[in-house]
GUBANU-285451 format. One record per residue: x, y, z of N, C-alpha, C in turn; residue number from 1. Coordinates in Angstrom, 3 decimals. Layout:
BEGIN
{atom {X, Y, Z}, {X, Y, Z}, {X, Y, Z}, NUM}
...
//
This chain:
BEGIN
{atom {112.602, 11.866, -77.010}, {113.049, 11.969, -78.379}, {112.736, 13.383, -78.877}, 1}
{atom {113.482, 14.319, -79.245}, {113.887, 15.027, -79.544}, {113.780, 15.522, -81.810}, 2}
{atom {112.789, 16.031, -82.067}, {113.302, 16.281, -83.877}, {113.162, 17.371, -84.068}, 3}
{atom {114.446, 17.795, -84.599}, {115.284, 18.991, -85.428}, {114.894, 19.304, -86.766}, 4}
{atom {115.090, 20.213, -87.165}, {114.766, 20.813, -88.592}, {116.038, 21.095, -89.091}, 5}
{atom {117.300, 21.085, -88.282}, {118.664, 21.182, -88.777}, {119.054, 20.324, -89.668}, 6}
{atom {119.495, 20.982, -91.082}, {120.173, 20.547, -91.957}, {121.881, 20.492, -92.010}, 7}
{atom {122.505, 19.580, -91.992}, {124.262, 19.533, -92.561}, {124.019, 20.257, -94.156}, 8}
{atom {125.338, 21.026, -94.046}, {125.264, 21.485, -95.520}, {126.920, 21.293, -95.957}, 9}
{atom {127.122, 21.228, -96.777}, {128.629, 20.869, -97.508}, {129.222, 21.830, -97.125}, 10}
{atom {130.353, 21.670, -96.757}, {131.746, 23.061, -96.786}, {131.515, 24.052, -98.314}, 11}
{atom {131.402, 24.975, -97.642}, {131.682, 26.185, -99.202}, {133.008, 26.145, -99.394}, 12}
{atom {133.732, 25.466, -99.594}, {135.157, 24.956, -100.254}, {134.898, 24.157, -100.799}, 13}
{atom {133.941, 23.432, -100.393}, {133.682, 22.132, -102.014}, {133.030, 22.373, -103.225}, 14}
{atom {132.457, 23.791, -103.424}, {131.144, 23.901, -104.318}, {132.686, 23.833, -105.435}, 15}
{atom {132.246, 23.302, -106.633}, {133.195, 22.936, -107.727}, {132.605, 23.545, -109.222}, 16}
{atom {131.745, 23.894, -108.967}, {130.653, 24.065, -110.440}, {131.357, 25.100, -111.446}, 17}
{atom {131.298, 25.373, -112.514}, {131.709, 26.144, -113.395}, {131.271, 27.338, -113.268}, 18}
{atom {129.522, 27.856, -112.411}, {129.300, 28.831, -112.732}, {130.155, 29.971, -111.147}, 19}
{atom {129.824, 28.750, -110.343}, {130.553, 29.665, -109.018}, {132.057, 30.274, -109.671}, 20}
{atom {132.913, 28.901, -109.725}, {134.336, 29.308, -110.250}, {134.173, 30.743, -111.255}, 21}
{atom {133.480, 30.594, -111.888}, {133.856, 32.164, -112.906}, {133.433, 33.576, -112.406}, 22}
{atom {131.940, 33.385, -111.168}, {131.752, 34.154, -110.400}, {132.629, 34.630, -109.356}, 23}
{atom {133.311, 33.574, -108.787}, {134.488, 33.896, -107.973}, {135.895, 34.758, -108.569}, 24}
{atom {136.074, 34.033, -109.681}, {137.190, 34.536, -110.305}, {136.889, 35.832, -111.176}, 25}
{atom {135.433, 36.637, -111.593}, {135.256, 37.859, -111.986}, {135.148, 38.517, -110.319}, 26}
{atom {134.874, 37.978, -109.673}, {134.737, 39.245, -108.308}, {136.184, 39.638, -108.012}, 27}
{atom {137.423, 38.387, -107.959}, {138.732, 38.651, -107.862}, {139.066, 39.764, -108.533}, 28}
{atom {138.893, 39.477, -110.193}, {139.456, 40.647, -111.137}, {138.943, 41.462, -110.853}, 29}
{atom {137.891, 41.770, -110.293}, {137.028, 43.008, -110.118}, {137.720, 44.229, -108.900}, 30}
{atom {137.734, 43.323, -107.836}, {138.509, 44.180, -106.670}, {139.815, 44.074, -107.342}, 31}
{atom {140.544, 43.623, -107.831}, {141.613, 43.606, -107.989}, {142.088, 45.071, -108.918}, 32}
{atom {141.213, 44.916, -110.186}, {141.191, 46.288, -111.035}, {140.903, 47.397, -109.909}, 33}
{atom {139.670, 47.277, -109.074}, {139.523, 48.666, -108.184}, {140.616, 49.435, -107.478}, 34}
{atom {140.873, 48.135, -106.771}, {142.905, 48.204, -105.844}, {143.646, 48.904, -106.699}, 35}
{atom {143.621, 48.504, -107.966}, {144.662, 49.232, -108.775}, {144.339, 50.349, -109.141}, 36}
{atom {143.279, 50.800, -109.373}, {142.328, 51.975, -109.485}, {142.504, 53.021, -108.823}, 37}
{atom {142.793, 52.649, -107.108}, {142.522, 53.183, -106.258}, {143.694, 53.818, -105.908}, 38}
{atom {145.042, 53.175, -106.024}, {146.405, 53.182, -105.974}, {147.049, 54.336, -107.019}, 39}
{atom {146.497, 54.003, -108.524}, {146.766, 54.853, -109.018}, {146.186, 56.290, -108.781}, 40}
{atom {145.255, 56.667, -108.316}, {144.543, 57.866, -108.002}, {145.376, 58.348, -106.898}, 41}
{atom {145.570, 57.228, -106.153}, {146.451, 57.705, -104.434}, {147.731, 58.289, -104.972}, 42}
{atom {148.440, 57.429, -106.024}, {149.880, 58.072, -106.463}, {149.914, 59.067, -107.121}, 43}
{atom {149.200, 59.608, -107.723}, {148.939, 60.661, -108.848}, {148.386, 61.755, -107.995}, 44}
{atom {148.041, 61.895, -106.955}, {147.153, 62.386, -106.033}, {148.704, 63.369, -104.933}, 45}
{atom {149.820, 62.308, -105.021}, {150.635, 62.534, -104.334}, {151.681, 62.824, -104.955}, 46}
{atom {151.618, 62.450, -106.214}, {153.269, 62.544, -107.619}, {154.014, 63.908, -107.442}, 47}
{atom {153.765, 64.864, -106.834}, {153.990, 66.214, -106.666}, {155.530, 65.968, -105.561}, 48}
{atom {154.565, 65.346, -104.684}, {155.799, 65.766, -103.734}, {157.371, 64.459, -103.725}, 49}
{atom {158.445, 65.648, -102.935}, {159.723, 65.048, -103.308}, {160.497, 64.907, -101.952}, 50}
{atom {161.689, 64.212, -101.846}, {162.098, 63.758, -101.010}, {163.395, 65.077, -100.885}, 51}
{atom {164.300, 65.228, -99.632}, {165.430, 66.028, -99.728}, {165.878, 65.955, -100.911}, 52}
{atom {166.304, 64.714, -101.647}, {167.186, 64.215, -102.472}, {166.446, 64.351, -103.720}, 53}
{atom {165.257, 64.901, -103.690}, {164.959, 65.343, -105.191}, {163.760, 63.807, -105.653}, 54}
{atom {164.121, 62.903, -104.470}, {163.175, 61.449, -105.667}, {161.709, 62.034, -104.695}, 55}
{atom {160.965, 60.714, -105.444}, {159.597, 60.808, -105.113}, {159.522, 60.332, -103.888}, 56}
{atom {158.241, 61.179, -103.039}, {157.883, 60.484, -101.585}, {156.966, 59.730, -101.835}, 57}
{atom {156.385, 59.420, -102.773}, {155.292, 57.865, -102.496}, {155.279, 57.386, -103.341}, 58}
{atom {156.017, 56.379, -103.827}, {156.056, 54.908, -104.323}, {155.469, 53.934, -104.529}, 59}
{atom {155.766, 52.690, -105.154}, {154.740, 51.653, -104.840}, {155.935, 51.033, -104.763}, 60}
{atom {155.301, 50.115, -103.882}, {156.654, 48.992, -102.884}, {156.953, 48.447, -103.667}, 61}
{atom {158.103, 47.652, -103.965}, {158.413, 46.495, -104.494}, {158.791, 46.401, -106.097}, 62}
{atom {158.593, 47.522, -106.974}, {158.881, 47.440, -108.121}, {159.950, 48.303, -108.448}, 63}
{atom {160.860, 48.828, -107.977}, {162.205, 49.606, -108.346}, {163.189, 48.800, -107.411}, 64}
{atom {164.160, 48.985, -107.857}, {165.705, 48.838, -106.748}, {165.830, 49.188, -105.895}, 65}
{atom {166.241, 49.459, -104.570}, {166.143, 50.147, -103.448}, {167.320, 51.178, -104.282}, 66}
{atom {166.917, 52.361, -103.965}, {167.727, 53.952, -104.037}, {169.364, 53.845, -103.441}, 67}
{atom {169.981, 54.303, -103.589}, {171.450, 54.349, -103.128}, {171.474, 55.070, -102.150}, 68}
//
Protein backbone atom coordinates (compact mmCIF):
# COMPACT_ATOMS: atom_id res chain seq x y z
CA UNK A 1 0.00 0.00 0.00
CA UNK A 2 1.23 2.85 -1.33
CA UNK A 3 0.10 6.99 0.18
CA UNK A 4 0.37 10.00 -1.95
CA UNK A 5 0.24 13.58 -1.05
CA UNK A 6 -1.29 14.20 -4.60
CA UNK A 7 -4.10 16.41 -4.75
CA UNK A 8 -6.95 16.53 -7.91
CA UNK A 9 -7.55 20.12 -8.48
CA UNK A 10 -10.52 21.52 -10.67
CA UNK A 11 -9.92 22.50 -14.38
CA UNK A 12 -8.90 26.32 -14.52
CA UNK A 13 -11.88 26.62 -16.92
CA UNK A 14 -14.21 26.17 -14.17
CA UNK A 15 -13.04 28.90 -11.71
CA UNK A 16 -16.45 31.12 -12.17
CA UNK A 17 -15.95 33.79 -9.39
CA UNK A 18 -16.48 37.46 -10.04
CA UNK A 19 -13.12 38.43 -8.93
CA UNK A 20 -11.09 36.10 -11.48
CA UNK A 21 -13.66 37.10 -14.38
CA UNK A 22 -12.79 40.91 -13.99
CA UNK A 23 -9.09 40.02 -13.52
CA UNK A 24 -9.19 38.14 -16.66
CA UNK A 25 -11.15 40.54 -18.54
CA UNK A 26 -8.78 43.78 -17.30
CA UNK A 27 -5.60 41.70 -18.43
CA UNK A 28 -7.55 41.24 -21.97
CA UNK A 29 -8.15 45.09 -22.20
CA UNK A 30 -4.83 45.58 -21.08
CA UNK A 31 -2.80 43.69 -23.86
CA UNK A 32 -5.28 44.58 -26.05
CA UNK A 33 -4.77 48.59 -25.54
CA UNK A 34 -0.80 47.70 -25.69
CA UNK A 35 -1.38 45.80 -29.32
CA UNK A 36 -2.95 48.85 -30.28
CA UNK A 37 -0.32 50.94 -28.82
CA UNK A 38 2.19 49.16 -30.39
CA UNK A 39 0.63 49.18 -33.96
CA UNK A 40 0.07 52.63 -33.84
CA UNK A 41 3.77 53.54 -33.10
CA UNK A 42 4.71 50.76 -35.89
CA UNK A 43 2.40 52.80 -38.43
CA UNK A 44 3.42 56.20 -37.64
CA UNK A 45 6.95 54.93 -37.47
CA UNK A 46 6.43 53.92 -41.17
CA UNK A 47 3.54 56.68 -42.49
CA UNK A 48 6.39 58.23 -44.58
CA UNK A 49 6.83 55.76 -46.99
CA UNK A 50 4.82 55.24 -50.42
CA UNK A 51 4.06 52.80 -52.88
CA UNK A 52 4.92 53.40 -56.97
CA UNK A 53 1.38 54.56 -57.12
CA UNK A 54 1.73 57.25 -54.61
CA UNK A 55 -0.56 55.11 -51.65
CA UNK A 56 0.84 54.05 -48.42
CA UNK A 57 3.23 50.97 -47.90
CA UNK A 58 1.98 49.90 -44.48
CA UNK A 59 -1.47 49.57 -43.67
CA UNK A 60 -3.53 47.90 -41.31
CA UNK A 61 -5.26 44.85 -42.82
CA UNK A 62 -8.70 44.69 -43.11
CA UNK A 63 -10.14 48.16 -42.68
CA UNK A 64 -10.15 49.88 -46.26
CA UNK A 65 -11.39 48.38 -49.66
CA UNK A 66 -8.88 46.62 -51.51
CA UNK A 67 -7.13 49.52 -53.92
CA UNK A 68 -7.99 49.29 -57.67
Amino acid sequence: METTNIVDFARRDGITDALTDLLRTGAQQLIATAVEAELAGYLAQFSDLRTEAGHAAVVRNGHHPTRP
